[in-house]
N, CA, C and O atoms as a printed pandas DataFrame, in Angstrom:
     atom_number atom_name residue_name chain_id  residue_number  x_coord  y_coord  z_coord
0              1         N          UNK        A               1    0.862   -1.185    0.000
1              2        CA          UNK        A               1    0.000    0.000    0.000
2              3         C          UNK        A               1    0.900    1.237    0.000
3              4         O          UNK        A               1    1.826    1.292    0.810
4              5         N          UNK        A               2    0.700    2.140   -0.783
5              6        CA          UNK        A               2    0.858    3.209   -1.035
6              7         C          UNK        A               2    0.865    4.309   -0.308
7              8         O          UNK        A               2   -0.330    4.599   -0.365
8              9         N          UNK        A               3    1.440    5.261    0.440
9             10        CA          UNK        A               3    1.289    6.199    0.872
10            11         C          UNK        A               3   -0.202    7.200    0.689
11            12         O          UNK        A               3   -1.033    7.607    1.501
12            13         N          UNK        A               4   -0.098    7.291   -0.288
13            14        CA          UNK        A               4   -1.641    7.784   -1.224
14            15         C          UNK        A               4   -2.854    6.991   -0.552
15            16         O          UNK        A               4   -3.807    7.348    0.141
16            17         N          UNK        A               5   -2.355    5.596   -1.121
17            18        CA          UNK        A               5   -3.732    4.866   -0.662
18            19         C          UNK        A               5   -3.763    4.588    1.007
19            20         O          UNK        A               5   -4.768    3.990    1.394
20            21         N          UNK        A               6   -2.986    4.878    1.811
21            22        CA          UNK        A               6   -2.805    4.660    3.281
22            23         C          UNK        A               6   -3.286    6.210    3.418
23            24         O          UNK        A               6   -3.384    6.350    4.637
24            25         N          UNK        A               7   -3.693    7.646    2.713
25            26        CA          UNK        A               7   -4.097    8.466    3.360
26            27         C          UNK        A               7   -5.590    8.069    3.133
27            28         O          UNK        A               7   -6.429    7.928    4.022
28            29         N          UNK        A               8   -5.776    7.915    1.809
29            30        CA          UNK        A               8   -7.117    7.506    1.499
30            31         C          UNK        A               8   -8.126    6.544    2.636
31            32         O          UNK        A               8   -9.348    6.666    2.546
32            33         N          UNK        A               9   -7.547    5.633    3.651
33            34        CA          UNK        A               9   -8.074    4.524    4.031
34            35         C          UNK        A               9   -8.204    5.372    5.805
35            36         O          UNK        A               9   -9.081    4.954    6.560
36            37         N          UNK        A              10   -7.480    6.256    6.168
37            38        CA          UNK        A              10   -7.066    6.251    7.619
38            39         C          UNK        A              10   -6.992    8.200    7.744
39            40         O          UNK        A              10   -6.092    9.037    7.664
40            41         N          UNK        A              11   -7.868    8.217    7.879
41            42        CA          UNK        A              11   -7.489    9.713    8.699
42            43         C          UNK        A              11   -7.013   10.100   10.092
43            44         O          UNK        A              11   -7.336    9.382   11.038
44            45         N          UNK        A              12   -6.233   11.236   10.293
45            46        CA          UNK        A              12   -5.638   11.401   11.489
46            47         C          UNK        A              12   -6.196   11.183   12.594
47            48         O          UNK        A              12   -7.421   11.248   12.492
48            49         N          UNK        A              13   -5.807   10.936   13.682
49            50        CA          UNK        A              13   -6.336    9.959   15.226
50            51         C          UNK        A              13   -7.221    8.976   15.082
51            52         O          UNK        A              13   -8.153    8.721   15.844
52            53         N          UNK        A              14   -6.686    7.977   13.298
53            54        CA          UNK        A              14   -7.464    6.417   13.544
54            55         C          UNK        A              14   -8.469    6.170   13.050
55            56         O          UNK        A              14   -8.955    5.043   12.955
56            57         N          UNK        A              15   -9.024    7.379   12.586
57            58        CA          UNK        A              15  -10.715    7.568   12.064
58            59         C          UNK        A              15  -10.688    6.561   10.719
59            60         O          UNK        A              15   -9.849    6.765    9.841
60            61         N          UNK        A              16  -11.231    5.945   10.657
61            62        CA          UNK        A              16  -11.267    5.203    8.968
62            63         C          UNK        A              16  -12.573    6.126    8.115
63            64         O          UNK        A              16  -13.676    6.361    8.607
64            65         N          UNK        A              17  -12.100    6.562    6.711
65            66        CA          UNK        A              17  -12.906    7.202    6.111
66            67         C          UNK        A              17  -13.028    6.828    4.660
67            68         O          UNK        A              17  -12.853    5.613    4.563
68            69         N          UNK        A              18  -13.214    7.277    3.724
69            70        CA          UNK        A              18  -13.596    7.493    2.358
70            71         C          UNK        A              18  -12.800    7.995    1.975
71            72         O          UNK        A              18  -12.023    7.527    1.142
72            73         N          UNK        A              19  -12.723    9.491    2.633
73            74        CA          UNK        A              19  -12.171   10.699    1.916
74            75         C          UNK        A              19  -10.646   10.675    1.815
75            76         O          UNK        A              19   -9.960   10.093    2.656
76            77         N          UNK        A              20  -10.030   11.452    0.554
77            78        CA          UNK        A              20   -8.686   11.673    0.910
78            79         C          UNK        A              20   -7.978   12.656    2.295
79            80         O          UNK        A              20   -8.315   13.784    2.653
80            81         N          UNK        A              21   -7.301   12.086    2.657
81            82        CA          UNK        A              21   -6.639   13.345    3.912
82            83         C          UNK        A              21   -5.676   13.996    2.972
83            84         O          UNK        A              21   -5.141   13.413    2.029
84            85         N          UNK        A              22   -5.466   15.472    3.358
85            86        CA          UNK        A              22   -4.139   15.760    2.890
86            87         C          UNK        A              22   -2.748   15.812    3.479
87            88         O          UNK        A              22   -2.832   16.194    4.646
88            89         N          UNK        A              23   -1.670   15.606    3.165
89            90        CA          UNK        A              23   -0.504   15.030    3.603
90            91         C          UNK        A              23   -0.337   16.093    4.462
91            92         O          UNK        A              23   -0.115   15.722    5.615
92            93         N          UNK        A              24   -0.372   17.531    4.271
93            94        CA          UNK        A              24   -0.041   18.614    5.019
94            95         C          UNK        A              24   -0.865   19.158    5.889
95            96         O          UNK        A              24   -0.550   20.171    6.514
96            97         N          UNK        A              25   -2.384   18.361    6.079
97            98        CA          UNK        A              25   -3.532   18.147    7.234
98            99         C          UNK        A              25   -2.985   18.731    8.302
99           100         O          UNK        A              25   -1.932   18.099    8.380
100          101         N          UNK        A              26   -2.971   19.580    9.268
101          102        CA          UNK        A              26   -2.614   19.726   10.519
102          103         C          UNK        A              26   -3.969   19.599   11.558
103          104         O          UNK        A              26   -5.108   19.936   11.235
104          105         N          UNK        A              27   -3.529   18.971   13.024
105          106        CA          UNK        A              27   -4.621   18.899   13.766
106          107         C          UNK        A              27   -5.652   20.322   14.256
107          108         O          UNK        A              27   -5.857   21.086   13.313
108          109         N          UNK        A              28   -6.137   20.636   15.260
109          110        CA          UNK        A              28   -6.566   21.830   15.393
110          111         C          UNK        A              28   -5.275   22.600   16.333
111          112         O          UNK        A              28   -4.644   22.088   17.258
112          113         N          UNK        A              29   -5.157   23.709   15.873
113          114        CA          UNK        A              29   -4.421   24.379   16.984
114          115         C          UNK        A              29   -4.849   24.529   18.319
115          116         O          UNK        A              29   -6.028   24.829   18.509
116          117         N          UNK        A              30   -4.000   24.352   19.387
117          118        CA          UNK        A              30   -3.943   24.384   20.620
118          119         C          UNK        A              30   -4.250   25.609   21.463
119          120         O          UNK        A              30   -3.684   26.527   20.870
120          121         N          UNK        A              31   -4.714   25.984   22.289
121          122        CA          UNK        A              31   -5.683   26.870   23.071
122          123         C          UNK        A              31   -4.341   27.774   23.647
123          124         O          UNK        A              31   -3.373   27.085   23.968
124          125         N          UNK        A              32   -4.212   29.188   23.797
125          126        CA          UNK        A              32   -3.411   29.818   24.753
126          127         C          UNK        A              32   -3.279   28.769   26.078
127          128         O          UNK        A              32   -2.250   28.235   26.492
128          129         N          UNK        A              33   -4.448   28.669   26.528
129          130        CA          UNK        A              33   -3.973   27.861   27.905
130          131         C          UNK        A              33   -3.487   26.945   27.901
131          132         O          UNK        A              33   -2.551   26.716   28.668
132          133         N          UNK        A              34   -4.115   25.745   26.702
133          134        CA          UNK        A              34   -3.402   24.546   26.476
134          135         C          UNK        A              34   -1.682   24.709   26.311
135          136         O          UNK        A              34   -0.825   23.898   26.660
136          137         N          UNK        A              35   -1.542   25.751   25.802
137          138        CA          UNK        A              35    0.153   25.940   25.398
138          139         C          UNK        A              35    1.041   26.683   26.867
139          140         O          UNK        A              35    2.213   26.470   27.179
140          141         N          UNK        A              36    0.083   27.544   27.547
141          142        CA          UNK        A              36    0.496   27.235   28.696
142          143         C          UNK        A              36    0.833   26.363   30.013
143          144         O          UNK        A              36    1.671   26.419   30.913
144          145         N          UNK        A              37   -0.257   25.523   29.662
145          146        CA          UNK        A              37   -0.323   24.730   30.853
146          147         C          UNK        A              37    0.771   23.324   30.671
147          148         O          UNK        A              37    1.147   22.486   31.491
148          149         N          UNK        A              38    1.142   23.565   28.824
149          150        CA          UNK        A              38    1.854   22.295   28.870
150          151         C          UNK        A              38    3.640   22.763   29.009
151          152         O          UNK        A              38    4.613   22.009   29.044
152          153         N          UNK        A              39    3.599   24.111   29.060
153          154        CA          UNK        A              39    5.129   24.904   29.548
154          155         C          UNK        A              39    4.970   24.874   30.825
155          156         O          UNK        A              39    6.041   24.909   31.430
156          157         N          UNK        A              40    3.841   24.813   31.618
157          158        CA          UNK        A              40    4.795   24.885   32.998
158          159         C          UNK        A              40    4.431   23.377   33.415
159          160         O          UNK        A              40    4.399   23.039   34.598
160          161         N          UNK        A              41    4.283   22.897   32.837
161          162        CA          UNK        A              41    4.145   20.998   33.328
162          163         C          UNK        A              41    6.240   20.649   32.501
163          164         O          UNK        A              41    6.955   19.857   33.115
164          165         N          UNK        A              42    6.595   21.102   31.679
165          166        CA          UNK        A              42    7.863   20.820   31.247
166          167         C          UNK        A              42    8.594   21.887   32.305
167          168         O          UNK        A              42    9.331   21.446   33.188
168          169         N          UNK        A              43    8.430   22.831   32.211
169          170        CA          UNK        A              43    9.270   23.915   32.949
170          171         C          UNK        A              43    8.917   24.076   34.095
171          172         O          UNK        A              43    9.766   24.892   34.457
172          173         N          UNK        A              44    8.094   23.853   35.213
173          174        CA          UNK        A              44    7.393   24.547   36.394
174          175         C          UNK        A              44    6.861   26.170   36.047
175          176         O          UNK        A              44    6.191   26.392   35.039
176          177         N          UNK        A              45    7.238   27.231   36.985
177          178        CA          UNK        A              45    6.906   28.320   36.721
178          179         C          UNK        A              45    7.572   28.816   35.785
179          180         O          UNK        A              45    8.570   28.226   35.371
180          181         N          UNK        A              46    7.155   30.022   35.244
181          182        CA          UNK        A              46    8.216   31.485   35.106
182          183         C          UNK        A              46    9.467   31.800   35.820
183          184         O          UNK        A              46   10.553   31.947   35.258
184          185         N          UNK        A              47    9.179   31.931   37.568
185          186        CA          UNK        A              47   10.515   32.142   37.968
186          187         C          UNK        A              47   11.108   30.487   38.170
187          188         O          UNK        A              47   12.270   30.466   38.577
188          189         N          UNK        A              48   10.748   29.701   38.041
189          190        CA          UNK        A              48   12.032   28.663   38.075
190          191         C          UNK        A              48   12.170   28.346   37.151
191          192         O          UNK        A              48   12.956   27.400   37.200
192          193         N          UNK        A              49   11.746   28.632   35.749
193          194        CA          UNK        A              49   12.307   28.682   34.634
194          195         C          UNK        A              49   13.774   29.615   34.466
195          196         O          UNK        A              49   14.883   29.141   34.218
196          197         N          UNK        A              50   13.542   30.626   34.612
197          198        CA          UNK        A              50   14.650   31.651   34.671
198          199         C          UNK        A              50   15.503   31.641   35.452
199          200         O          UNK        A              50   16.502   32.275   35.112
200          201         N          UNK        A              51   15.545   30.969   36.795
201          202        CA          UNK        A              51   16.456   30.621   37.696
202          203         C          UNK        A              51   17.144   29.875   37.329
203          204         O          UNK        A              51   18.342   30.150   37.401
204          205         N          UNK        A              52   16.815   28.829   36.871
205          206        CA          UNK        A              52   17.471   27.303   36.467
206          207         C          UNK        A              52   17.872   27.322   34.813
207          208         O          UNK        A              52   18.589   26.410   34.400
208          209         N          UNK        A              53   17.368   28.441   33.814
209          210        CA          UNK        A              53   18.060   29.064   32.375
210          211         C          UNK        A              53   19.745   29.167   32.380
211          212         O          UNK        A              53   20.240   29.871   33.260
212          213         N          UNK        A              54   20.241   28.790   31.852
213          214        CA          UNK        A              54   21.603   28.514   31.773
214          215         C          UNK        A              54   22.071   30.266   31.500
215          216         O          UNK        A              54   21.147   30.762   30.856
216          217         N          UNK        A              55   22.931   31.100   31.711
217          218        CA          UNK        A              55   23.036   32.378   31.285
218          219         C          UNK        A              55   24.135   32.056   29.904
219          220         O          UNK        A              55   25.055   31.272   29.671
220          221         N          UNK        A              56   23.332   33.306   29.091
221          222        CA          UNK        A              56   24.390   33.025   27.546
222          223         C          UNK        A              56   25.274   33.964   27.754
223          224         O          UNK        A              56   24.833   34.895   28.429
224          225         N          UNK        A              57   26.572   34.078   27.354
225          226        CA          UNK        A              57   27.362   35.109   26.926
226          227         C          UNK        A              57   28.198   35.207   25.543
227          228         O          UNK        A              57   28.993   34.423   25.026
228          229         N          UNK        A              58   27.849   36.115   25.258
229          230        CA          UNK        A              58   28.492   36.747   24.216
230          231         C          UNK        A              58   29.906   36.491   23.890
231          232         O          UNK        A              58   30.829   37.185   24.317
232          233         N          UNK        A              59   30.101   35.007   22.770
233          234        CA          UNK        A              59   31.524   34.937   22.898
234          235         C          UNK        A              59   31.996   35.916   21.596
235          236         O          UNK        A              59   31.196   36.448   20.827
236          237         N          UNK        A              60   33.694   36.056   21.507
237          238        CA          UNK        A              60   33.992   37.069   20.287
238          239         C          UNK        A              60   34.033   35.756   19.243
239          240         O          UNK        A              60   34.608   34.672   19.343
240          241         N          UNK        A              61   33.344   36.209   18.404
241          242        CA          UNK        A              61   33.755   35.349   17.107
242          243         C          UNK        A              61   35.062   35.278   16.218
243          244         O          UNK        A              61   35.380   36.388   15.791
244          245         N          UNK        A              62   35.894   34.248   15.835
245          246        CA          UNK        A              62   37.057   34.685   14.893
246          247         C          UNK        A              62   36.891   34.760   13.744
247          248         O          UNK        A              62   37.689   34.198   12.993
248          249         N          UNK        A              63   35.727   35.526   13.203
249          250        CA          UNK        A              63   35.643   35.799   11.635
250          251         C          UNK        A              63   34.485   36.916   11.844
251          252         O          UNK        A              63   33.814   36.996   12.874
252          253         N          UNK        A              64   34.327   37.882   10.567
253          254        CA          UNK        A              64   33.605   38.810   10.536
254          255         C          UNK        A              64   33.369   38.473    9.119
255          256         O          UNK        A              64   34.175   37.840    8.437
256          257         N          UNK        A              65   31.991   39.014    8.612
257          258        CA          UNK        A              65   31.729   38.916    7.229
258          259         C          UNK        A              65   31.663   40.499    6.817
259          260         O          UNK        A              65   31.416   41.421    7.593
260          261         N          UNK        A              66   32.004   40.627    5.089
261          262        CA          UNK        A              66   32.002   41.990    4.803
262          263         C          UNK        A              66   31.098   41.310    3.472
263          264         O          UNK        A              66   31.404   40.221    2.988
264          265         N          UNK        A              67   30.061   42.055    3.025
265          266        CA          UNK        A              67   29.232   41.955    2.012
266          267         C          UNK        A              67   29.751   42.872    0.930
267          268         O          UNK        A              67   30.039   43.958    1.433
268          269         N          UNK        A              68   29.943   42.843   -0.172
269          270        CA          UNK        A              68   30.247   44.109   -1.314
270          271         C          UNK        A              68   29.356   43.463   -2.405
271          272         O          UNK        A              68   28.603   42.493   -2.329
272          273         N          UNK        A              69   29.679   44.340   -3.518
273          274        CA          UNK        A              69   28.836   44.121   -4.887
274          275         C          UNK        A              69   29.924   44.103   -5.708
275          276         O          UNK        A              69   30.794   44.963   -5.566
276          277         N          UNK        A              70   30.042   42.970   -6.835
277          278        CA          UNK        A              70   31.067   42.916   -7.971
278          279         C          UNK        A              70   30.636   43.936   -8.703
279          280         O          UNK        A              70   29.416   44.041   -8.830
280          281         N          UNK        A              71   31.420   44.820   -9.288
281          282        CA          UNK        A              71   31.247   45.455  -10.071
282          283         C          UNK        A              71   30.863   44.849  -11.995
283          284         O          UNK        A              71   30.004   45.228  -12.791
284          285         N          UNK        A              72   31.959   43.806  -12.107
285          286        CA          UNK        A              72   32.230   42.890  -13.224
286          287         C          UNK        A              72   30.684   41.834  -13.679
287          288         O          UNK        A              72   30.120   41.665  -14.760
288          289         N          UNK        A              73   30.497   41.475  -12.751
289          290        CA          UNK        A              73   29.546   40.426  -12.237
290          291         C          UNK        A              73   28.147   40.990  -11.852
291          292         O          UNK        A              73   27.097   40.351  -11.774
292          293         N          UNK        A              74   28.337   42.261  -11.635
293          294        CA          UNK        A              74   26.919   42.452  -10.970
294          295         C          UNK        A              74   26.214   41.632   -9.298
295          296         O          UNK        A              74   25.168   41.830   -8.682
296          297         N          UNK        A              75   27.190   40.858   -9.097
297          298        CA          UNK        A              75   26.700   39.526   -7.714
298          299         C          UNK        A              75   26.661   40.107   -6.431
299          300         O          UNK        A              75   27.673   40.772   -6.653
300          301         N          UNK        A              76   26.405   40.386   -5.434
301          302        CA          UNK        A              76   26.687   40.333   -4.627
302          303         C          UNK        A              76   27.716   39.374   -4.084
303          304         O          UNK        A              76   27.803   38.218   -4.499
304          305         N          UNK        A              77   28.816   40.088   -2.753
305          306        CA          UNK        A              77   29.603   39.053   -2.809
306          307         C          UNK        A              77   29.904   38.991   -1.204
307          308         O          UNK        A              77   30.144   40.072   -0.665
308          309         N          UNK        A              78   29.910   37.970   -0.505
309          310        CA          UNK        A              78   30.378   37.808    1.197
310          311         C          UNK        A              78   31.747   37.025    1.108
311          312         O          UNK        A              78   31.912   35.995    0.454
312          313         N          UNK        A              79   32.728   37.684    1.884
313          314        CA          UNK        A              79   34.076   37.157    2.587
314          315         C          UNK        A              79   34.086   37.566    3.608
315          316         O          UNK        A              79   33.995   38.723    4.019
316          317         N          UNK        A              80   34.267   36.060    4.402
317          318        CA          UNK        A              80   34.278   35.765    5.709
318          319         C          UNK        A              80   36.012   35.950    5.989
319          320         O          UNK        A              80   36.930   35.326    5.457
320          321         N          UNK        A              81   36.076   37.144    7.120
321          322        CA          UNK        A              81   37.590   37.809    7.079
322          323         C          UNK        A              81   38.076   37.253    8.503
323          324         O          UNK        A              81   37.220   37.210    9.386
324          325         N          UNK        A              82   39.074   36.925    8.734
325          326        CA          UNK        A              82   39.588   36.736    9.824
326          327         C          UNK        A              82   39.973   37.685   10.840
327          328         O          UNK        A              82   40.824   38.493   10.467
328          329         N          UNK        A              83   39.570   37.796   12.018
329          330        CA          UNK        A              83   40.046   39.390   12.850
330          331         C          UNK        A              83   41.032   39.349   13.609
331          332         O          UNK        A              83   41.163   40.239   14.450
332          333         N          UNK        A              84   42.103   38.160   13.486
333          334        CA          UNK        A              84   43.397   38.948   13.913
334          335         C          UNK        A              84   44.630   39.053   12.841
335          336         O          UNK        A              84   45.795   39.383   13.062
336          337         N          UNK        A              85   44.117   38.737   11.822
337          338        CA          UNK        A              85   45.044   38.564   10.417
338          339         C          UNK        A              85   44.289   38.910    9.517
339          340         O          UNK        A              85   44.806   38.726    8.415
340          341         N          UNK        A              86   42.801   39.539    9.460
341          342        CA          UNK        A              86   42.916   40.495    8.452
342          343         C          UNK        A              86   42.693   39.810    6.774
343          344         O          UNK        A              86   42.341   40.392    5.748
344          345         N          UNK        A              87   43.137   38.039    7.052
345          346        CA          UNK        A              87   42.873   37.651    5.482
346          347         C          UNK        A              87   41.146   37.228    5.095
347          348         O          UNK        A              87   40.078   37.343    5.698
348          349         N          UNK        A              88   41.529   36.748    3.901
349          350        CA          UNK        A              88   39.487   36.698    3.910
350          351         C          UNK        A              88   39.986   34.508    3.847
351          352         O          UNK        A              88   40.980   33.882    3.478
352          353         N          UNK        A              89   38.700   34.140    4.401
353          354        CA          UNK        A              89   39.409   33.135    4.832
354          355         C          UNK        A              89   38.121   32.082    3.884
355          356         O          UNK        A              89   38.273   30.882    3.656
356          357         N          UNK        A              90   37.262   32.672    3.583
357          358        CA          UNK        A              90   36.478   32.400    2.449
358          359         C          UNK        A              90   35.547   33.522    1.765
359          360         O          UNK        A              90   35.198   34.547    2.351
360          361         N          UNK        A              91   35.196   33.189    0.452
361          362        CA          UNK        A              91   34.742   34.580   -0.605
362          363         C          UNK        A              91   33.481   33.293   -1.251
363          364         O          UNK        A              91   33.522   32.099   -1.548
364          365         N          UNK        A              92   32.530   34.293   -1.234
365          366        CA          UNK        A              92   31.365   33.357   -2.094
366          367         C          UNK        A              92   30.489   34.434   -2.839
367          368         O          UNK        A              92   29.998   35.378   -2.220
368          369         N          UNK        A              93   30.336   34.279   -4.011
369          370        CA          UNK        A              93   30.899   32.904   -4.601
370          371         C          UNK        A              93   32.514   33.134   -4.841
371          372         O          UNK        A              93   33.065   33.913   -4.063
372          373         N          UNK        A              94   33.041   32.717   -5.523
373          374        CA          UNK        A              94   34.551   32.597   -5.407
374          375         C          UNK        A              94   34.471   33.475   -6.845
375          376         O          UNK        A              94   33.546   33.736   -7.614
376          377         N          UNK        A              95   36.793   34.000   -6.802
377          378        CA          UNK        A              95   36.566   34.542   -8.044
378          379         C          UNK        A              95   36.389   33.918   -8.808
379          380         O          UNK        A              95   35.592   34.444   -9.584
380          381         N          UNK        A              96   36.770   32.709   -9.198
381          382        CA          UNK        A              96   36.595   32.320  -10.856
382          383         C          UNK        A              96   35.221   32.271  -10.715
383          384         O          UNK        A              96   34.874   33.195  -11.451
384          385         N          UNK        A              97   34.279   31.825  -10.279
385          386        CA          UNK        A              97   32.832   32.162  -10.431
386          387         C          UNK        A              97   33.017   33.680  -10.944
387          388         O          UNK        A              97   32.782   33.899  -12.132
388          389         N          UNK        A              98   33.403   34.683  -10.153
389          390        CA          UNK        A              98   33.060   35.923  -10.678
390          391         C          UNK        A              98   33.417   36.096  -11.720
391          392         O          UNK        A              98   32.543   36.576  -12.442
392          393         N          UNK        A              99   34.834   35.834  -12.425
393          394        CA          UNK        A              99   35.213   36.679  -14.344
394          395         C          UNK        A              99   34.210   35.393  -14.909
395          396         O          UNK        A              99   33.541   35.945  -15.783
396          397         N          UNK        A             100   33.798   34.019  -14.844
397          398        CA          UNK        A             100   32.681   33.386  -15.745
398          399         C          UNK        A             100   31.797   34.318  -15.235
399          400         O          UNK        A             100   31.371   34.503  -16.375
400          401         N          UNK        A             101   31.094   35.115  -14.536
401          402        CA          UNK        A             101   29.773   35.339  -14.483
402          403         C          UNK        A             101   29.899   36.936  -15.269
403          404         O          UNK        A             101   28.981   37.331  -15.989
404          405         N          UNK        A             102   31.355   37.909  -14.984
405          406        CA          UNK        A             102   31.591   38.515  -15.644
406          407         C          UNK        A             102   31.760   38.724  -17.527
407          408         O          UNK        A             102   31.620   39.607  -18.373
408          409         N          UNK        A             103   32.149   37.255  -17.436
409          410        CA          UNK        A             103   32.395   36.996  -19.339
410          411         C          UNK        A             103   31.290   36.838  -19.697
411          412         O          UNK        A             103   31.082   37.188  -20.859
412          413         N          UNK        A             104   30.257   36.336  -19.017
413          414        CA          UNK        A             104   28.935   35.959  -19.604
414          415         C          UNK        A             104   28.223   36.674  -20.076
415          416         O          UNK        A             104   27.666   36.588  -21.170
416          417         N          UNK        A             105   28.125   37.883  -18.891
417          418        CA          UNK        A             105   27.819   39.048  -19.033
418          419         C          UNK        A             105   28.057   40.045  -20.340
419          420         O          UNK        A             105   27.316   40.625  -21.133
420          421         N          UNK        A             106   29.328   39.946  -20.159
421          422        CA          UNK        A             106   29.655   40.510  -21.541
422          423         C          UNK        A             106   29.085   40.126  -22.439
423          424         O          UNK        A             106   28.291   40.802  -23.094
424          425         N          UNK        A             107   29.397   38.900  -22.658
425          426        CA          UNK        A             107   29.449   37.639  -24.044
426          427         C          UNK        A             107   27.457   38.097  -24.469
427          428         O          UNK        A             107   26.756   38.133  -25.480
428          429         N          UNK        A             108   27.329   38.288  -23.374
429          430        CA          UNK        A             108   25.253   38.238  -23.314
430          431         C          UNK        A             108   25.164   39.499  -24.198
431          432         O          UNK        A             108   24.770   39.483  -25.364
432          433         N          UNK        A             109   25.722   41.005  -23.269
433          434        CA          UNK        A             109   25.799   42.192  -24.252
434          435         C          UNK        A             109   26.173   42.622  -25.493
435          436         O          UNK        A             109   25.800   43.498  -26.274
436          437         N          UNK        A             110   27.085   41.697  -25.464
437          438        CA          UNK        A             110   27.571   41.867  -27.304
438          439         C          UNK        A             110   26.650   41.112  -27.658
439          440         O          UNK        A             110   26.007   42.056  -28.118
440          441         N          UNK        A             111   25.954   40.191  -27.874
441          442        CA          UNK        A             111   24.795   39.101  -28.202
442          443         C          UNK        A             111   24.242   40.119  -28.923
443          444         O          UNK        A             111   24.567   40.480  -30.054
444          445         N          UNK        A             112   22.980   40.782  -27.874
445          446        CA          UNK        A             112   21.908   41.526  -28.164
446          447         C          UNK        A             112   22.531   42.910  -28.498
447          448         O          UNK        A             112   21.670   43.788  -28.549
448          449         N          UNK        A             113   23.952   43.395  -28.770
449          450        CA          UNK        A             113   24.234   44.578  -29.238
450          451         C          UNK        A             113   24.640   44.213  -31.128
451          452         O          UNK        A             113   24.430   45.163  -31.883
452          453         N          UNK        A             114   25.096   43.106  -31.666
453          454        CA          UNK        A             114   24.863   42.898  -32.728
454          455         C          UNK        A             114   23.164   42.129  -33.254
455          456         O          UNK        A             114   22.799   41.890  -34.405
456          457         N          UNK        A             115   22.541   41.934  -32.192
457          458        CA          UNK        A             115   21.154   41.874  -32.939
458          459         C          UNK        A             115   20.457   42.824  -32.730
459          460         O          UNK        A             115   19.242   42.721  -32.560
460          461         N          UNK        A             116   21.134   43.986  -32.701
461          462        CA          UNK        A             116   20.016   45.186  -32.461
462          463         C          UNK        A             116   20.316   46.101  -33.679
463          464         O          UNK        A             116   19.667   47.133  -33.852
């Protein structure tokens, strides 16, 4: 049996039907309270939630991203730079992506500048 034919035969919580179900069917949404009452049955309260919350801190990251625009290419472009050396430690897309996307470019404009 088929996925298809297993929606066809069985609707959600067991029901046997006729009809097709659809795969992306969702049940009914859940009540404000219902969604409360099932956070503090996992969590207890508010304050012993937050008591017992692990604290985050802010670590320094060793890379920074700088976004630019190819001029050649037209692309947008991100390199992920390293911050105590300053090199780019990855570029996306990369250059040779950029002069093919640059030649293309061209190659495209001369196209439609001798069929015009």
């Amino acid at each position: 049996m088929d996925i298809t034919s297993s929606m066809l035969h069985s609707a959600p919580g067991g029901l046997e039907t006729g009809k097709a179900v659809s795969p992306t069917a969702t049940a009914a949404r859940p009540t404000a309270e219902a969604v409360a009452k099932r956070t503090a049955n996992l969590f207890g309260t508010a304050g012993e939630a937050q008591k017992t919350a692990p604290t985050m801190r802010r670590m320094p990251l060793p890379a920074h991203v700088e976004l630019d625009i190819d001029r050649g290419s037209g692309r947008v472009v991100g390199r992920f730079i390293d911050n105590q050396t300053g090199d780019i430690v990855r570029q996306v897309p990369t250059e040779e992506m950029l002069r093919l996307l640059a030649k293309t470019r061209e190659l495209i404009g001369t196209l439609f500048d001798e069929m015009a």
